[in-house]
C-alpha positions in Angstrom: -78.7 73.2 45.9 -78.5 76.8 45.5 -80.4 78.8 48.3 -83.3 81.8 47.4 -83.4 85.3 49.5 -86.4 86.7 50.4 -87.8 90.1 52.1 -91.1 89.5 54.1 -92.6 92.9 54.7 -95.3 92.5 57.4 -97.5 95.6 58.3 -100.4 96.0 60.6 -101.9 96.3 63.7 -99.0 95.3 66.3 -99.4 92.6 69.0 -97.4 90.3 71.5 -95.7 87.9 70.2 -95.6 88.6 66.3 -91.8 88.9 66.1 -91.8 85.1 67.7 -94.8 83.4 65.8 -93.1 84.8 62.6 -89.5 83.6 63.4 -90.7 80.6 64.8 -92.3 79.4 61.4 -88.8 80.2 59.4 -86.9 78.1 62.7 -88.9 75.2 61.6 -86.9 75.5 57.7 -83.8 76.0 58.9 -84.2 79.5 57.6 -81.1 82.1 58.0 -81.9 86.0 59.1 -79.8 88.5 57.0 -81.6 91.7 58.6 -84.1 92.9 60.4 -85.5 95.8 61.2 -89.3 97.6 63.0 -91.1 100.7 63.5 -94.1 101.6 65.2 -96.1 104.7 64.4 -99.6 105.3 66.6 -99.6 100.9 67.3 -99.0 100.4 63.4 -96.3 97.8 62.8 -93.8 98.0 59.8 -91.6 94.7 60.4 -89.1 93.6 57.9 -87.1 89.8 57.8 -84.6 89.2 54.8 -84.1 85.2 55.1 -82.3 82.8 53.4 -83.1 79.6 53.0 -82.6 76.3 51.1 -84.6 76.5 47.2 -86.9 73.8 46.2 -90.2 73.1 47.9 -88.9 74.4 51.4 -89.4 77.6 49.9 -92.8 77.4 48.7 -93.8 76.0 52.1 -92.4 78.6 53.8 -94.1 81.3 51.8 -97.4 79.4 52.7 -96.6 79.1 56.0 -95.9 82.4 56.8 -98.8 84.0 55.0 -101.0 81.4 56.8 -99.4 83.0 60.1 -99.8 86.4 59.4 -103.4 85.8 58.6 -103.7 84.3 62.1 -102.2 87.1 63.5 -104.3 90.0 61.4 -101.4 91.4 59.5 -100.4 92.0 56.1 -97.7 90.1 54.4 -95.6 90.5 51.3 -93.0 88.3 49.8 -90.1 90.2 47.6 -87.7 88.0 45.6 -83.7 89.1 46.4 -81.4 88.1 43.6 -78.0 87.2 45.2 -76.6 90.0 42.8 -78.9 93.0 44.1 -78.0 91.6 47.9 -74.3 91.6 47.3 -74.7 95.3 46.3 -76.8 95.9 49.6 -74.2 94.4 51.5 -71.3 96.7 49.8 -73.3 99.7 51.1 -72.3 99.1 54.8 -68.6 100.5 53.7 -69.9 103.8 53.1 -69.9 107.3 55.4 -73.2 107.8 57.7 -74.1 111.1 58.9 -77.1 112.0 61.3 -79.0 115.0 60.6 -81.2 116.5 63.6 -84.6 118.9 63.2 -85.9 120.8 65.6 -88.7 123.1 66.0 -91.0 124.3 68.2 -93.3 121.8 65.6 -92.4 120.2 62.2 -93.8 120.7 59.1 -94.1 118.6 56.0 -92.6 121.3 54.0 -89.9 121.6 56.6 -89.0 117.9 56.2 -89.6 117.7 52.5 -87.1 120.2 51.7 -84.4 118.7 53.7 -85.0 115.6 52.3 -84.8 116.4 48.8 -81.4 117.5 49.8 -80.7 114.2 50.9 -82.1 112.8 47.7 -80.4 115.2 45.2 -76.7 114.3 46.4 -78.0 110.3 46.2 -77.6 109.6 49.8 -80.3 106.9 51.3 -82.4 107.6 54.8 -81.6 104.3 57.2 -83.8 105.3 59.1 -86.0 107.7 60.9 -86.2 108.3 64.5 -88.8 110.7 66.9 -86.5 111.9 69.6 -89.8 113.9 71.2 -92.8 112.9 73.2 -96.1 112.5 72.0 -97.5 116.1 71.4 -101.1 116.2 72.7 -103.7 118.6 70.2 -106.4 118.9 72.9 -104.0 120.4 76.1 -101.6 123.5 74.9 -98.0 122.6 75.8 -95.9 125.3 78.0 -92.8 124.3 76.2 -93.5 122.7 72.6 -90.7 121.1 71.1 -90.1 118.8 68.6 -87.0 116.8 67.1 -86.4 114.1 64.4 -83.3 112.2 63.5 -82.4 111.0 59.9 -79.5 108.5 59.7 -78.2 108.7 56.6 -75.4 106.7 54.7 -73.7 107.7 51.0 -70.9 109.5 49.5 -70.5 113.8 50.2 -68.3 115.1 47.9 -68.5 118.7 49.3 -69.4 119.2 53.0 -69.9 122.7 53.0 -72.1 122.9 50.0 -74.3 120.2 51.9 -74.6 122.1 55.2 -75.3 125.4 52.8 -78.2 124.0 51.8 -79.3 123.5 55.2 -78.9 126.7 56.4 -80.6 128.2 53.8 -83.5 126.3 54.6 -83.0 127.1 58.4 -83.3 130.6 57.4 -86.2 130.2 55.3 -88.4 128.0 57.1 -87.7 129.1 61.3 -85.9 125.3 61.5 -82.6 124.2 63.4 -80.8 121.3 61.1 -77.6 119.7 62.1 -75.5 117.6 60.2 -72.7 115.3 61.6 -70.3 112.3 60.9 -72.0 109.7 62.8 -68.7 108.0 64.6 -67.8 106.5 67.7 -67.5 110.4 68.8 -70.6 111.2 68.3 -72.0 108.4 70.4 -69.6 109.3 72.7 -69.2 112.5 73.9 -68.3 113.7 77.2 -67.4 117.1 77.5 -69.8 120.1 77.4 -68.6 123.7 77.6 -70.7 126.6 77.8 -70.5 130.1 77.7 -72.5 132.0 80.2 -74.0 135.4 79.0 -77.0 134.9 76.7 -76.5 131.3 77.0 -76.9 130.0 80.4 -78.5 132.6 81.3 -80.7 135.1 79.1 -79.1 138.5 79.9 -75.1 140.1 79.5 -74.5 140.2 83.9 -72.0 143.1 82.8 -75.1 145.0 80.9 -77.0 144.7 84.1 -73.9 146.0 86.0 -74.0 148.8 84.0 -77.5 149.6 84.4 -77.1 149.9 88.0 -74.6 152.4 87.6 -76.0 154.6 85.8 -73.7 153.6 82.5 -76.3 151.2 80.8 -76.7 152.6 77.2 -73.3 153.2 76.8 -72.1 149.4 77.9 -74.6 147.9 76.2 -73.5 149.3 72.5 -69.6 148.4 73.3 -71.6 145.0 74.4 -73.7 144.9 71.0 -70.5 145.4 68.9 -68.2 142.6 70.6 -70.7 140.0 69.9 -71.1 140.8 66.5 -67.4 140.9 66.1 -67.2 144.1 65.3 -64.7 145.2 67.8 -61.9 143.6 70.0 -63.5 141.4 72.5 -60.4 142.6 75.0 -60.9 146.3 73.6 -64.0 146.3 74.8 -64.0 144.5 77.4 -61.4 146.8 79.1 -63.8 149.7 77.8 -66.6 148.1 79.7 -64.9 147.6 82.8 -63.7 151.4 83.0 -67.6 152.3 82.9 -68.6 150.2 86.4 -65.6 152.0 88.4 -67.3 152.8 91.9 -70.3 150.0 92.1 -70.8 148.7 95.4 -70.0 145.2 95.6 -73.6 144.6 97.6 -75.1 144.9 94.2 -73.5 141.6 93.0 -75.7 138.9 94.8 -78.3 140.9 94.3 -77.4 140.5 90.3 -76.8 136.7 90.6 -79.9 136.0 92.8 -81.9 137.9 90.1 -79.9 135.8 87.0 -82.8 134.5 84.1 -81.6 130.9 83.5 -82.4 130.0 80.3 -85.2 127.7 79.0 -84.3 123.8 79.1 -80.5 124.8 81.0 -82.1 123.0 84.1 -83.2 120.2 81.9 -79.7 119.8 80.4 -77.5 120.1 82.8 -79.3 117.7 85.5 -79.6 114.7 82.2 -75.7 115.9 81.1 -74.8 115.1 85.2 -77.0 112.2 85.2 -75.1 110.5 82.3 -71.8 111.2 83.8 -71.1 114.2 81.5 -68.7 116.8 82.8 -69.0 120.5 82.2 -67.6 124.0 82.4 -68.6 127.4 82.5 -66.3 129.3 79.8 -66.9 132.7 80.0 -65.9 136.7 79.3 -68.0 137.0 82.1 -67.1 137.3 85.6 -66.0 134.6 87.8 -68.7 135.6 90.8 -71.3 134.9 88.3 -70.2 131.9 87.3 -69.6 130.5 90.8 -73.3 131.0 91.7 -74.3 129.2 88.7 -72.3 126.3 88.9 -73.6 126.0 93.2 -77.3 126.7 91.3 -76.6 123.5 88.0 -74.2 121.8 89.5 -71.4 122.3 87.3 -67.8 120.8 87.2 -65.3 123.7 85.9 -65.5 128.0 85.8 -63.2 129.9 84.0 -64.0 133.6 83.7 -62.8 136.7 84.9 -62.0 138.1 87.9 -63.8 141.7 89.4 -60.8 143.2 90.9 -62.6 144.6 94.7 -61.2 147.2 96.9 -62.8 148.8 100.2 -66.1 146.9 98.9 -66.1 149.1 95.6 -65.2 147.4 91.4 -62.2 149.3 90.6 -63.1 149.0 87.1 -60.1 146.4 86.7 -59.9 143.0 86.9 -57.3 140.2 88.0 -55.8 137.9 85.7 -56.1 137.3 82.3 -58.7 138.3 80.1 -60.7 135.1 79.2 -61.3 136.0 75.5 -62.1 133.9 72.6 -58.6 132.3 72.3 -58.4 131.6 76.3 -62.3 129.7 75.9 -60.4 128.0 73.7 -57.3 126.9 75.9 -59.7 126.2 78.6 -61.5 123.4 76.5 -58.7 121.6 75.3 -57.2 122.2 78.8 -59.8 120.4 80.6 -60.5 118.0 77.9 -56.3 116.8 78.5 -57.0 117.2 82.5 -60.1 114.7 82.3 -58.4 112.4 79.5 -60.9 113.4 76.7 -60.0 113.3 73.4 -61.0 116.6 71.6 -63.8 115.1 69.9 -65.7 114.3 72.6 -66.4 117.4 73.4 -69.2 120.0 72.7 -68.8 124.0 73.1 -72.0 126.1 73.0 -72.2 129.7 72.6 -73.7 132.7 71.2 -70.9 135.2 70.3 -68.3 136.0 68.5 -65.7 135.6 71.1 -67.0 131.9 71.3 -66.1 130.9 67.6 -62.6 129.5 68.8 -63.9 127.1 71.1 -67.0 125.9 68.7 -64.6 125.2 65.9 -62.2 123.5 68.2 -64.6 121.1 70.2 -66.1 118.2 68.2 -69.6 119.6 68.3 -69.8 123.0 68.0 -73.0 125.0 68.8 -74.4 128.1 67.8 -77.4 128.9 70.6 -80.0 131.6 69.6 -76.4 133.4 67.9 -75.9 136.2 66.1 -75.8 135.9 62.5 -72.5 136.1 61.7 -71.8 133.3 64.7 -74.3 130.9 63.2 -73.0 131.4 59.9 -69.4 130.2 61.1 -70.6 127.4 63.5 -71.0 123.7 62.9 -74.4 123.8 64.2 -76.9 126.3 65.6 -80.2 126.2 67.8 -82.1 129.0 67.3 -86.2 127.6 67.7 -85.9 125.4 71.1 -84.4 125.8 74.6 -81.0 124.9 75.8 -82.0 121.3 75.8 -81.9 120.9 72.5 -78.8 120.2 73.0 -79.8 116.2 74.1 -81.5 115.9 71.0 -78.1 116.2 68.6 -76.6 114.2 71.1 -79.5 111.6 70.1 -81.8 111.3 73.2 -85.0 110.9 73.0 -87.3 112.5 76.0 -88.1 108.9 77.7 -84.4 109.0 78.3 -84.1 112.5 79.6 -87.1 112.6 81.7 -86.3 109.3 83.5 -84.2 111.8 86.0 -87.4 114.4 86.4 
């Protein structure tokens, strides 16, 4: 005797023990789950079973049984009919590509969401499903740090990437949104590398601007500064440029500097969940190496790679030691560390806000664009521009219960 498919949609107020009253009438037909899925919005249940089971008056009875159930239990229920044709189809579909797409905002709007999903609808790709990765926002008490992510898992066929991620942008631009889009593969579930640079992303100032300022050289540092990270001019140009300026500063001024550093919003937050998960991370900066010491003591952070102050009778020389870190070095450091920790490529994640960073976010799995100039965000994989540094966790897929377990 052929066998019948059926979706039972059950919605309603949601309770103990549904899932097992429910299941427990199809045990008692010998009835065989095909999927399953649940969601929960404000204590509303939407609960879906597609069952097979045996035709013939087993299936009526079930029907009856389980409507008589769901009565019992104060929810709705609805039978749908699945023709072994349109299930075979359904089943095909687990072949194709999936992607994750993240939004964030300081809040989300419909129009926010209903433009990116029409993108999702006009290349024929179908939402899995969607997921809040933020806390409950409160209306009555203000929130010192609002924030709010969702995650769409989507599944279908992209012909053309960059047209896709276009459209995104565009909508970034035009609404104040962050969106990113990736392949949703094991990588993505399982990254363990983070990289970031330091000036303007760490921390919310340029430590060589503030050098400069001190001595006296401020304006002048701060356009060479200006022009580097809009790619304007040779990050090693100006760097050596830069360094020239801050020839006969005191070296007392330096803790002073660090002591003084503006971390910014969510790093704390990042970096103690990133540690807590057994992430490792790195400091990869055109910065200088005294700065990045001091934060990695302050975060707790695994590698530093930056440049060197060269020091003589307590006074900068205006050179330094070593190599320049540039953008191409940021970028040997990564994959460098990402080899020395056994980490494929990837797995890791690069976050930064310059120009001189755009080696290492093209070459790390994730790349990120953080509150970037335009030309940077226009070049990166991804971009935050609306949250804190912790935003971070959320295209990584966390959701706050997970990241606030550790506060």
């Amino acid at each position: 005797m052929a066998n019948e498919i059926f979706l039972l949609n059950i919605s309603g107020q949601d309770k103990p023990g549904l899932t097992s009253s429910l299941t427990h009438v199809l045990t008692n037909y010998g009835a065989k789950i095909l999927d399953i899925g649940q969601a929960n919005i404000h204590d509303t249940l939407s609960l879906g079973f597609m069952f097979e089971i045996e035709s013939g008056n087993n299936s009526a009875t079930v029907l009856k049984d389980l409507l008589f159930k769901a009565y019992e239990l104060g929810v709705q229920a609805k039978f749908t009919p699945i023709s072994l044709e349109d299930y075979e189809k359904w089943v095909k579909l687990q072949g194709k590509d999936r992607y994750i797409i993240t939004i964030l905002g300081e809040k989300l709007s419909a129009e926010q969401i209903s433009k990116v999903t029409k993108v999702i609808s006009d290349k024929n790709l179908n939402i899995d499903a969607i997921k809040r990765l933020t806390g409950r926002t409160s209306l009555i008490q203000k929130e010192e740090y609002p924030r709010a992510s969702i995650q769409l898992s989507i599944r279908g066929k992209i012909d053309c990437k960059s047209d896709f991620t276009e459209k995104f942008m565009q909508i970034s631009r035009d609404l104040d949104v962050d969106i990113a889009f990736q392949e949703d593969n094991i990588y993505r579930r399982n990254r363990r590398l983070v990289c970031f640079d330091m000036d303007s992303t760490l921390i919310q100032t340029e430590v060589i601007d503030e050098l400069a300022e001190i001595a006296g050289v401020g304006d002048e540092v701060r356009a060479i500064t200006e022009s580097a990270m809009q790619g304007e001019i040779d990050f090693n140009e100006s760097f050596i440029k830069r360094m020239k300026l801050l020839k006969g500063l005191n070296e007392d001024v330096l803790l002073k500097v660090a002591e003084n550093l503006p971390i910014t919003k969510g790093a704390k937050r990042l970096i103690d969940t990133l540690n807590n998960y057994g992430f490792k991370t790195a400091i990869l900066s055109g910065g200088f190496t005294y700065f990045g010491h001091y934060l990695q003591k302050k975060l707790g952070i695994d590698y530093v790679y930056a440049n060197q102050l060269e020091i003589k009778d307590g006074l900068l020389t205006g050179g330094y030691i070593g190599d320049i870190v540039d953008g191409n070095k940021k970028a040997e450091y990564l994959k460098e560390i990402a080899d020395k920790e056994g980490i494929n490529i990837s797995q890791t994640i690069a976050v930064g806000d310059g120009a001189n960073d755009l080696p290492m976010l093209n070459l790390a799995g994730l790349g990120i664009a953080f509150h970037a100039k335009p030309t940077v965000k226009d070049n990166a994989q991804s971009s935050i521009s609306s949250i804190g540094l912790d935003g971070v966790l959320y295209l990584l897929g966390y959701h706050d219960r997970h990241i606030d377990l550790i506060d």
